[in-house]
N, C-alpha and C positions, 0 to 999 in steps of 0.2 A: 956766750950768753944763752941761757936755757930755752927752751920753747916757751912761749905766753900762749894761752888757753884763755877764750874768753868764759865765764864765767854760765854755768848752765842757766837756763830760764828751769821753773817749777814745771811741775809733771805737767803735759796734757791732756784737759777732759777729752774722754772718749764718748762718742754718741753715736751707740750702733742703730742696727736697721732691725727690724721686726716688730711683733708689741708683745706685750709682757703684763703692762700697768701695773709691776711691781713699785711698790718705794725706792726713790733714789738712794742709790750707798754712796756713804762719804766715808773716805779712807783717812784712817788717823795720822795723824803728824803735820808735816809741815806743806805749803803750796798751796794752789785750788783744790778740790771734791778730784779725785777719780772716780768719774761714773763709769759702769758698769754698763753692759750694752741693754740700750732702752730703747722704746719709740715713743709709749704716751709721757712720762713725766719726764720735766726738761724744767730748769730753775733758770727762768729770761730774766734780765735785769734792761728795762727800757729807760732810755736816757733820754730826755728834752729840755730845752729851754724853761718850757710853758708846759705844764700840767693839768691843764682845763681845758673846756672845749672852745681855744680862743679862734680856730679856724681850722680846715681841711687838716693838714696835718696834725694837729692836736686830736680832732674826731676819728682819726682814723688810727693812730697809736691808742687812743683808750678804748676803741672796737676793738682792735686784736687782742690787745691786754686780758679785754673781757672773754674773746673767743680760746684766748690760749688756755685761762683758770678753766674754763668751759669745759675744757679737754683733760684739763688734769694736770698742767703745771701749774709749779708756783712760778709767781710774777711781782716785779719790786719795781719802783721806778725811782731815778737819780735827774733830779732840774734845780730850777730857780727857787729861792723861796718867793711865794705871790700870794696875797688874800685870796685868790680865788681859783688855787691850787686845788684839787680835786680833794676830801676830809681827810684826816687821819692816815697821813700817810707816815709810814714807821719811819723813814728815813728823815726826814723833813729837818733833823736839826744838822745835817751833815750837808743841807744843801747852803750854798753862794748867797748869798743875797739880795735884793733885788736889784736891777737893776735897767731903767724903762731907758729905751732910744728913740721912741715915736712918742710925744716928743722930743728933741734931742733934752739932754738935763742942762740948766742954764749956771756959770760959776763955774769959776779955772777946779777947784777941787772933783767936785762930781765928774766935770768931763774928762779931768786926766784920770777918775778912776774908770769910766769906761772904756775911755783908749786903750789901759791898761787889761781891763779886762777883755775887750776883743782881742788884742794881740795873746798874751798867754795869761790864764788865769791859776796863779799856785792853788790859791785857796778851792777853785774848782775840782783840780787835779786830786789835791788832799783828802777831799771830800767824799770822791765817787774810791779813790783806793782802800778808804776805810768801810766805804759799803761794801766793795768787794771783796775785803777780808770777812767781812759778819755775813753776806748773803750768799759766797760762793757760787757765781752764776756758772752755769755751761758757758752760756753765754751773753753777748752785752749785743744786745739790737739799738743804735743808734739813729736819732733823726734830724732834729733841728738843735744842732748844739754850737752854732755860728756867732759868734760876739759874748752873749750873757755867761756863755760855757767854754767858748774856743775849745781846740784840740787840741788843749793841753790836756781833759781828759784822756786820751786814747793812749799818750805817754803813761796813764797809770793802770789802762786797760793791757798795754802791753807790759808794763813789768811785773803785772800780773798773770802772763801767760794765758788769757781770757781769749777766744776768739769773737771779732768785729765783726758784724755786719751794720753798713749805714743805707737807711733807706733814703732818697733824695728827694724831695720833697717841692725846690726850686732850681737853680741856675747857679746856687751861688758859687762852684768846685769851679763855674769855667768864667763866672760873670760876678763882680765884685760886689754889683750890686742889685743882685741877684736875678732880676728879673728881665735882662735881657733889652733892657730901656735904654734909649740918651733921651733924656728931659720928655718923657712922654712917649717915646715912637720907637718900634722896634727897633732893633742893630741888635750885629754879634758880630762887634768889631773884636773885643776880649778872646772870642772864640781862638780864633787864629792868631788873631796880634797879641796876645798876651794881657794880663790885668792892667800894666800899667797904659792902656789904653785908656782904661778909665779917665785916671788922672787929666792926660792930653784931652780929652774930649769933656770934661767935666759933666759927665753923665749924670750923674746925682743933684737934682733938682739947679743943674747948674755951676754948684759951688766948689772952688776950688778946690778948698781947706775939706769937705766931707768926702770930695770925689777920690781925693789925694792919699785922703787916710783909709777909705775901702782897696783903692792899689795898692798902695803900701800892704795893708795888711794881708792881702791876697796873695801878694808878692814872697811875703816874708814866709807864708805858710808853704809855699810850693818852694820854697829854694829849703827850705828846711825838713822837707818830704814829711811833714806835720800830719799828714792823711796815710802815709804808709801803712802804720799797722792796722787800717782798718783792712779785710781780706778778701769783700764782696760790698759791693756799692749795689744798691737797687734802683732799679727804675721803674716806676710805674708804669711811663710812656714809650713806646719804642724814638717820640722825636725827643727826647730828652737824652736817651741812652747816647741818639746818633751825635746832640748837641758836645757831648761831654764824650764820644769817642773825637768827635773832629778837634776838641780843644786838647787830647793827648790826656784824659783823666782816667788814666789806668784803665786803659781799653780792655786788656784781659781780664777783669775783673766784674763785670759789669754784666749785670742778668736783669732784664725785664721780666718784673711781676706784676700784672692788671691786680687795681685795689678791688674792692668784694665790697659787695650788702648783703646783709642777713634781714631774707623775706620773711623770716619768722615774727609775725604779729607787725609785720610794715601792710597794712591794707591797701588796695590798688584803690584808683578812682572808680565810685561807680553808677555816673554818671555825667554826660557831657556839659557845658559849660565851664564858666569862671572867670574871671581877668589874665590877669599877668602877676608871675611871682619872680621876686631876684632874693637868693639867699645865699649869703659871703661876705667876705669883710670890706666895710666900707672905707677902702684906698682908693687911690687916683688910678694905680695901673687895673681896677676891673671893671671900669669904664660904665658905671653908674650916671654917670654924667649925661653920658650919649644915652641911658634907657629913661632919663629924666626931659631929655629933649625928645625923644619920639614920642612919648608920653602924651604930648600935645596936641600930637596927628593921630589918636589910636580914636577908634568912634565913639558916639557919646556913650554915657554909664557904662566904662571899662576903666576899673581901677588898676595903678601898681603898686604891691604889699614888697615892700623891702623890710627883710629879715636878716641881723646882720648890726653886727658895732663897727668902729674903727675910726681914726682920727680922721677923716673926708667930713662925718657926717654932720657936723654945723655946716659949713657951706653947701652940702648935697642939701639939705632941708632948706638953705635960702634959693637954691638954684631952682628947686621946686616950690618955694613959694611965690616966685617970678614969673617960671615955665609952666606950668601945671599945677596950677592953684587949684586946691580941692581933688587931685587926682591921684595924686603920691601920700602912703603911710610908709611910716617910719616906725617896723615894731619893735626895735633892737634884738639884740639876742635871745634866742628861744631856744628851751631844751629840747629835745630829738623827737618828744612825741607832739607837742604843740608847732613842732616846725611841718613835718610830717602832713598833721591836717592843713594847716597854713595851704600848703604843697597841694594837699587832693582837691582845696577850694579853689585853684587856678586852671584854668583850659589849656594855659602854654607856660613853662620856665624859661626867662629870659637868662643867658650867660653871655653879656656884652663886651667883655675883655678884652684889653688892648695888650696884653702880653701876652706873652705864648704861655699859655695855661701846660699846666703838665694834664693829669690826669684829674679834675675838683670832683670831688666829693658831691658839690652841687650837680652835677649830672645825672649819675649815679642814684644820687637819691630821688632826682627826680621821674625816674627812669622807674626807679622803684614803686614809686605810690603810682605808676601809670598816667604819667604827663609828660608832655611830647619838652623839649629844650630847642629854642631857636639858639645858637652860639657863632662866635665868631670864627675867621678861619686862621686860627694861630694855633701855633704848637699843636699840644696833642686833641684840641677838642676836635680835627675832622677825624680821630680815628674812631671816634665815641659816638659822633650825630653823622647821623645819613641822613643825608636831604631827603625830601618824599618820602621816608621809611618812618624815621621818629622824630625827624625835626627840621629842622634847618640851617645851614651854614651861610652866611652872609659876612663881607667885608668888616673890617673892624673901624672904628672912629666913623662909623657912616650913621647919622641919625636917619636918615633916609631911608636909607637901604634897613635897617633895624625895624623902623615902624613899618614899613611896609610889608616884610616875613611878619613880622606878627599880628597885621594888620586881615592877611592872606588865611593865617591858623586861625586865627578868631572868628573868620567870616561862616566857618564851617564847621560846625562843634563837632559833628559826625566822624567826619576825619578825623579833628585833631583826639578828638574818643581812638580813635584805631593806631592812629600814632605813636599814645602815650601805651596802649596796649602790647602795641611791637616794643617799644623802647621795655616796658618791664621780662616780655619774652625773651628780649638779650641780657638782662641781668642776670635770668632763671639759670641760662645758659653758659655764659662767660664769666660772671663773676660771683662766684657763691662761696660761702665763706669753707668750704671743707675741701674745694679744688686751692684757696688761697692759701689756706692751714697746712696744707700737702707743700706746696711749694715753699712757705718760708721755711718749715723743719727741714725740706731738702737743703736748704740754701745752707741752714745752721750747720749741717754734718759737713757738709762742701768745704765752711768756711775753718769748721776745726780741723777738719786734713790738711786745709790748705797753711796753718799755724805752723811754724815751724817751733820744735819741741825741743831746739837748743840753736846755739849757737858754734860759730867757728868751725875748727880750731884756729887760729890765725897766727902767725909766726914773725915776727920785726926782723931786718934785718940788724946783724951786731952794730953793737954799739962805732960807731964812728965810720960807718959809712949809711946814714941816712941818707935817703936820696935828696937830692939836693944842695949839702956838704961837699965842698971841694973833694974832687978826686972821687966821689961816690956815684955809683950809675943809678936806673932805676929798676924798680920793682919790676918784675916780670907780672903780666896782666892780671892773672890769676891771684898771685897774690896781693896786687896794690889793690882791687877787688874787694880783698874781704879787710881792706883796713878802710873802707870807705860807710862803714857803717857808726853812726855819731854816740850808737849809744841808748840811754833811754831819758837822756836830759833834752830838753826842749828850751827855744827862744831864752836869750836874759841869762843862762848858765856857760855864757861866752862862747856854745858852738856858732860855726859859720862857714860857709860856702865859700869856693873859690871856682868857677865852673871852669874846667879844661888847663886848669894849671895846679901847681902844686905851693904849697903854703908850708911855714914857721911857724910852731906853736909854740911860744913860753909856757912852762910849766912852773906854777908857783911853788917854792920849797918848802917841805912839811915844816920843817922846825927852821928856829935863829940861828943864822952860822951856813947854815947848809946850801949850795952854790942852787941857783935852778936849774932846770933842763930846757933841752930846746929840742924840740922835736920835730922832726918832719914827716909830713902826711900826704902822700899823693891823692892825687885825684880828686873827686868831688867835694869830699866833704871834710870838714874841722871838726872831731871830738868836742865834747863837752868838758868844760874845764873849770876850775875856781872851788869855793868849799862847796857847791850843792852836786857837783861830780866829785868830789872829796867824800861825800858822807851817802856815796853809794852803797859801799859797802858795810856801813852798820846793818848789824844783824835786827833782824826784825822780828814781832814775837813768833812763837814757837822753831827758833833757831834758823831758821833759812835765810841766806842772804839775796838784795839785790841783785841781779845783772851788773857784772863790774864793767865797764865800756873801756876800751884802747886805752885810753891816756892813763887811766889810772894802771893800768893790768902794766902795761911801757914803762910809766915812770918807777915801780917798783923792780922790775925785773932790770931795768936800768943802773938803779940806785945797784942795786944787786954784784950788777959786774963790775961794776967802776971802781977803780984801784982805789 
């Protein structure tokens, strides 16, 4: 039987070190652009869900977006389609379409298409492959592409030969449901014990059936190594990075990068006084609740301006009309410069979260306009607020303990003036967008070396002694190894795991007549099989073929030797 060769992947972009701020060259024929060695222009293609600024991670992909064109590259982005999608964006008809989970959609059709689309979306995948043929990125920076997207883009990211970076944004790679919650209260039971923890514990607002389908699907993505070809995961926070080292989320992989504000035309406060501001989306896990109960012990004429949408806020506005009648506004969603002033009109920013915050954006900003954040002590907010210094840490679910830190800033304008003063001296400092800009192009070059520029060669043994066949031994390490890679089909194209044993694969026969094959596969993982690993190998335009994975490359060289 001859040697099987798996099939090369398209050239890889190269992204050298120096600057130039020449035009990028794009080499004729077939694959991605061969770049040329550059440092200012770089062609990012950003991926999300959501395309507006629906919270912290949304603000902070279309900050960089704007920082990178700043600099000189071009910038494309691949999401949902949504009314309130950021204007004219050239891709927009190649995007998914919508599809809302908060609140869940009601009627067996809607929700079996969202099931379907959290577990693997084709039409997603199709979508971002045909951008990446017309846009030709270096690279693909991903963020929140969890349910509305799933990872079945990154299967078209990688048959494109594109390198990954995902920046993380929440919990959800170790925590199903993502935030680190059972019904309100922190746990990181998922950490360690695995997603289907979830499930047993019905973390998600209780229910079995919602709790069951975040495990499951969590479940299904890690046993199918659905995240693999992304090549660098970011962290904002160092407790994030250590949450998703302790849960085994590709520890070597994993670089913390502090997000950035650009002080350019963000004015500091400049003068002491104000109320209380909370600005973030109004959910159960950010604990608006508890700043709506302290509300009522803060002293008299001291208002709190909540800035911020989100499906909480009917109940948050009755909660406050019970608790604190006359003391709570509700201004919903404001764009960057009316939030901003919002911000300089407050003496302290409340951040009262019951989750372990990663790194919010609301700090930050507030940090920026020169106002002090009282926060809770979860996740990464004590790496952000220093007590006495720019603000305060206090316990979380404690209205007590909440109004009275802010009860303590308000007493003393003076201070909380010198507070908000220090908190903007540590943005000047640590997070400025040209040290951040430095770091992700590091990351981008990192993550294209770190691409592998083909595959294989991988070698079967002959025909009729499959391991597993009577009288057949097994594969020597090295090479059962390199037959454990599935391919570039994903979920629903009949690949599947077998963890620490070896598996029978039927292989359907091309034509009528023609007997099947049976194949055997050591080790971890089942090839992808059926007609959508069948029609890997169509040529695609400008003549290059797919990545042809095992089973196909086997069954022909197979077909090949058999008398």
């Amino acid at each position: 039987m001859p040697n099987v060769s798996w099939t090369r992947r398209p050239a890889l972009h190269t992204v050298g070190a120096g600057r130039g701020g020449q035009s990028p060259v794009i080499t004729p024929g077939p694959g991605p652009p061969d770049r040329r060695e550059q440092a200012e222009s770089m062609r990012v293609l950003h991926v999300n869900k959501f395309l507006y600024r629906r919270g912290g991670a949304e603000g902070y992909l279309l900050d960089l977006a704007d920082l990178q064109r700043a600099a000189g590259d071009t910038v494309a982005y691949f999401g949902m389609s949504h009314p309130e999608n950021e204007p004219s964006l050239p891709y927009a008809a190649r995007f998914p379409s919508e599809v809302e989970l908060e609140p869940a959609p009601s009627g067996v059709r809607p929700r079996a298409v969202a099931v379907g689309r959290m577990l693997w979306s084709p039409t997603s995948r199709r979508g971002l492959a045909r951008v990446i043929d017309d846009f030709r990125p270096d690279v693909l920076h991903l963020h929140n592409i969890y349910h509305q997207l799933s990872p079945s883009v990154l299967a078209a990211a990688r048959s494109a030969g594109v390198p990954c970076v995902l920046t993380m944004h929440d919990y959800k790679l170790a925590c199903p449901s993502y935030q680190l919650l059972d019904r309100g209260r922190p746990c990181q039971a998922c950490v360690t014990g695995g997603p289907l923890q979830a499930a047993r514990r019905r973390c998600k607002d209780g229910s079995l059936s919602r709790s069951g389908l975040l495990a499951v699907e969590s479940w299904l993505h890690r046993q199918f190594d659905a995240y693999d070809p992304v090549q660098l995961f970011v962290s904002p926070s160092g407790f994030l990075a250590d949450v998703m080292r302790r849960a085994g989320v590709y520890p070597d992989r994993l670089r913390v990068v502090n997000h950035f504000v650009d002080l350019t035309g963000v004015a500091a406060k400049q003068s002491p006084g104000g109320g209380v501001v909370f600005a973030g989306r109004l959910s159960p896990e950010k604990g608006v609740d508890v700043l709506i109960e302290a509300a009522a012990a803060l002293p008299d004429g001291i208002g709190v301006d909540v800035a911020g949408d989100g499906p909480a806020r009917p109940e948050l506005e009755a909660l406050a009309g019970r608790r604190a009648p006359g003391r709570v506004r509700f201004h919903g969603r404001l764009d960057k410069p009316r939030l901003h002033e919002l911000i300089r009109s407050a003496a302290v920013v409340a951040v009262p979260s019951r989750w372990h915050e990663n790194q919010p954006m609301a700090v930050l900003e507030a940090f920026a306009c020169g106002v002090p954040v009282v926060a809770t002590d979860l996740g990464g907010l004590p790496e952000l607020v220093e007590s006495e210094v720019d603000g305060r840490i206090v316990a979380a679910d404690d209205p007590t303990a909440l109004g009275d830190a802010l009860t303590d800033i308000l007493a003393d304008p003076q201070r909380a003036y010198r507070m908000g003063r220090a908190g903007r001296a540590k943005i000047a400092a640590r997070f400025t967008p040209d040290r951040h800009l430095d770091r992700i192009r590091g990351l981008y070059a990192e993550a294209a070396e770190a691409l592998p520029s083909r595959r294989g060669p991988a070698v079967p043994p002959p025909v009729g002694e499959w391991p597993g066949e009577p009288g057949a031994g097994a594969l020597p390490r090295r090479q059962r190894s390199q037959w454990q890679h599935a391919g570039d089909h994903g979920p629903g194209t009949g690949a599947g795991v077998l963890r620490g044993g070896r598996a029978a694969v039927p292989v359907a026969a091309r034509h009528p007549g023609e007997p099947a094959l049976r194949l055997w596969f050591p080790g971890d993982r089942l090839p992808a099989l059926g007609p959508r690993a069948r029609r890997s190998d169509r040529r695609r335009p400008g003549g290059d073929r797919r990545p042809v994975g095992p089973t196909v490359a086997a069954a022909r060289a197979a077909r090949t030797a058999a008398p």
